[in-house]
C-alpha positions, 0 to 999 in steps of 0.5 A: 781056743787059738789065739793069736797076738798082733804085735803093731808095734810101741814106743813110750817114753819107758820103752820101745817095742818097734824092731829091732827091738822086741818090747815087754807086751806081746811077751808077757801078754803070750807069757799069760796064756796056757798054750804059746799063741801064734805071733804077727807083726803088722809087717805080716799083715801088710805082706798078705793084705796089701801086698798080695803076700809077694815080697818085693825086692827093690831095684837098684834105685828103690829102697827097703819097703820098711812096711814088710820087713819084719815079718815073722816065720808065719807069714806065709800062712797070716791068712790060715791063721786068722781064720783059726783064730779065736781070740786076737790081742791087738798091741799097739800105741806111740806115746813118743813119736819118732823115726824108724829106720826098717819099721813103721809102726801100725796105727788105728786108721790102719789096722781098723779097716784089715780087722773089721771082717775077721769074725774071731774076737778082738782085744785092743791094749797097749798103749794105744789104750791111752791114745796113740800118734805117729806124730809129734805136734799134734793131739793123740789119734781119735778113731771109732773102737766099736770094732773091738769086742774089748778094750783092755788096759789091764793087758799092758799093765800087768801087776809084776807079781803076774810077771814074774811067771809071765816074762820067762814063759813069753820069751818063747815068741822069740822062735817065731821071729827069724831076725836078730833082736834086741830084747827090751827088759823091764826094771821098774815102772812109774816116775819117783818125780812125775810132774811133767806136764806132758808125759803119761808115765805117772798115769799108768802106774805108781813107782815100782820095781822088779825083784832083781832075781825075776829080772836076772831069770828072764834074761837068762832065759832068752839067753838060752834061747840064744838072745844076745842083744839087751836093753834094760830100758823099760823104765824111767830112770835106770839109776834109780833101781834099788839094786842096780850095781848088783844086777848088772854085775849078774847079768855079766856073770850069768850070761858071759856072751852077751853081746850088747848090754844097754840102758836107755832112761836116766834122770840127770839128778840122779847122776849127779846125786849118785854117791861117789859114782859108783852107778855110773863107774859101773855101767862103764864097766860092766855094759857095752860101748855105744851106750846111752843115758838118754836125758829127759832135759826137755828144755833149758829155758828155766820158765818152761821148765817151771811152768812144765814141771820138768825133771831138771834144771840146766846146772844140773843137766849140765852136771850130768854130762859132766860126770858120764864124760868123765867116765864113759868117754874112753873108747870101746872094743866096737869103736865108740865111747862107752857111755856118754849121755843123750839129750831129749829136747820137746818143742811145744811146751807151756811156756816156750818163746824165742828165748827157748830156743836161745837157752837151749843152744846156749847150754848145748854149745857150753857142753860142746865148748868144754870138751864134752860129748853128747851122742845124741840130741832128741828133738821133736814137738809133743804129742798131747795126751789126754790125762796129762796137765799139758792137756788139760791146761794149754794144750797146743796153744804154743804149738800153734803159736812158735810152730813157724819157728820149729824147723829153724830152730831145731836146723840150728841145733843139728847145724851148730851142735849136732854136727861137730859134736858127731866128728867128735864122737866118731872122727873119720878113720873111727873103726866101728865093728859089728855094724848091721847092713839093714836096708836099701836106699838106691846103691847106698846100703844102711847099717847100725850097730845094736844099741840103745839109739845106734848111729846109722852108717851109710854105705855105698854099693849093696852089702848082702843085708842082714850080715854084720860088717866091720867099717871105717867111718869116712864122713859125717852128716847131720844125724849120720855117718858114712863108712867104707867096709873094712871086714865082715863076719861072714853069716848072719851070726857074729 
């Protein structure tokens, strides 16, 4: 019995699996069968099926094609395999949509038409399961599923006393992927709060943890497989692991190089009731500068955040970044701050009028004026999902409504908040090392460090892709920055 895994990529408000970072579900999925299944991405598929299986290299004035550029070492042979395939476990699913800078996740409307005439068995789950979309502002994607022999939710969400064996032996896909890629751990799953009115978090699973100890050895073991960039950002909120303090000090000392060590989700009430800060003073001490605590805000306005159930009120948003500048905002060895806090803001939810929008700047310019640092402000229009109380109870009645304002609104934010707050974070002359030259846009070459939301650093001229440079940043866009090579570290190794 072969089976094949077709790994079309995730995003969720727990976790990213769109490269390069390598999500949970194909690796516990693969962890689960008796034999390593054979590993596709849909970059794969569309090489053979809509590419002629010829890989296109950009003129001069073209850029990347994002669609083919994570293939795996089984590309030239999809086809051969397909035919041999038995069974075919298709992952796919965006709860959180957003923008990838060289991957574009596969969607239903996609992948149905270039799976309907393969003749093995077909199992759809990820999120997807759930309802997936590309795009923010809009209700998920309705497609026929009768081409699917199953449609499996207990696929992607599997109880943690299975992955425990799952999660070390799944590493193994990693051999049949050529590129560098930052592995996605899990910690913990479900919402200790979750009321807000959009997410599908508390919809999957109640609030559980990992042994620290199945955590640890899955890390090891693509350690020994020679993995050297990790997130620990399968979760809701990374402060409120029982044993956090501990598992970050063994992951130092069992795995020495490692490269980069990130986190991602974090609730802001949790940093602020984190005694004496003691989570906070140890992720500085003991992961990566660039690192993120990315802040599920959603909106400042107090009747959104009422009517919306969300996390946190402004005060204690605001809190939050206090306490992770106080303590992350020394520079790195790589050039940036060691930790400083992410801000997401949605448009769309119950609630939301002109006055929206005038708190949310109201707060962000207090966070600018007093000095403080924000790396990244997350803005995008929600995504409705069946299941959720946003769905059931308004729907996109106020997107509908302010839609004619988003653009204005969120253009005022990258204006007035983004930009200054990015010459703060990286003022020009910043040397920022091991910066990944990932793609083409014309002559200009676009790099990113590996981390948790890394800022991209464009680069006149064609850099040799996929080698690690050193640069001097030389100017500022809204979102970006520009740079100028200053070293290199040679091969595709640093």
């Amino acid at each position: 019995m072969t089976t094949t895994i077709l790994d079309c990529y995730t995003d969720e408000a727990s976790g990213l699996g769109v490269p390069p970072y390598l999500g949970t579900y194909p690796r516990y999925i693969a962890g689960s069968l008796d034999e390593t299944p054979h590993y596709l991405t849909i970059d794969d598929l569309r090489l053979a099926f809509k590419r002629g299986g010829i890989v296109k290299v950009p003129r001069v004035s073209e850029k990347t094609d994002i669609g083919t550029y994570n293939l795996t070492v089984n590309s030239p042979k999809v086809q051969q395999i397909l035919e041999e395939t038995d069974i075919l476990i298709i992952i796919l699913g965006v709860h959180v949509p957003g923008k990838y800078l060289t991957a574009y996740p596969g969607t239903l409307h996609e992948i149905i038409p270039l799976l309907r005439g393969l003749r093995c068995k077909k199992i759809l789950t990820g999120p997807a399961v759930m309802g997936t979309q590309m795009f923010g502002g809009k209700f998920y994607e309705k497609e026929d599923l009768s081409m699917f022999d199953k449609v499996d939710y207990q696929l992607f969400n599997v109880p943690y006393e299975k992955v425990k064996g799952y999660a070390p032996k799944g590493a193994a896909i990693l051999k049949q992927i050529p590129d560098h890629r930052m592995i996605e751990i899990e910690t913990g799953k479900g919402c200790d709060i979750g009321k807000c009115s959009f997410c599908t978090e508390p919809l999957k699973s109640r609030v559980l943890f990992r042994d620290m100890e199945d955590v640890l050895l899955e890390i090891k073991t693509f350690y020994d497989l020679g993995a050297r960039f990790f997130r620990l950002g399968k979760q809701t909120c990374f402060y409120t692991y029982p044993r956090v303090i501990e598992l970050l000090k063994e992951i130092r000392r069992q795995c020495p190089g490692i490269k980069v060590l990130h986190i991602d989700n974090v609730n802001p009430v949790k940093v602020v009731r984190d005694k004496d800060h003691e989570i906070t003073k140890a992720i500085v001490e003991c992961c990566t500068a660039g690192n993120i605590a990315a802040h599920g805000v959603e909106s400042f306005d107090k009747v959104v955040v009422k009517e919306n159930t969300l996390n946190t009120i402004p005060e204690i948003a605001y809190k939050a970044v206090q306490i992770i500048n106080k303590y992350g905002s020394v520079r790195g060895d790589n050039g940036m701050p060691a930790f400083l806090p992410g801000i997401n803001i949605i448009f769309g939810l119950r609630g939301e009028t002109k006055k929206t929008h005038e708190e949310n700047m109201k707060w962000l310019k207090k966070m600018y004026d007093d000095s403080l640092m924000l790396r990244r402000i997350n803005i995008r229009q929600v995504a409705i999902f069946e299941g959720t109380s946003l769905h059931a109870e308004g729907g996109d009645k106020w997107l509908k409504k302010n839609r004619r304002w988003y653009w204005k609104w969120r253009n005022d934010i990258r204006q007035n908040i983004d930009f200054p707050m990015l010459q703060r974070v990286v003022p020009k002359g910043t040397v920022m090392k091991e910066c990944y030259a990932e793609m083409y846009d014309g002559n200009t070459t676009f790099c990113r460090q590996f981390g948790t939301y890394p800022l991209i650093v464009g680069v006149k001229g064609r850099l040799e892709l996929k080698k690690f440079y050193g640069l001097e940043i030389s100017g500022h866009m809204l979102r970006s920055i520009t740079g100028k090579v200053v070293g290199s570290y040679g091969d595709k190794e640093l």
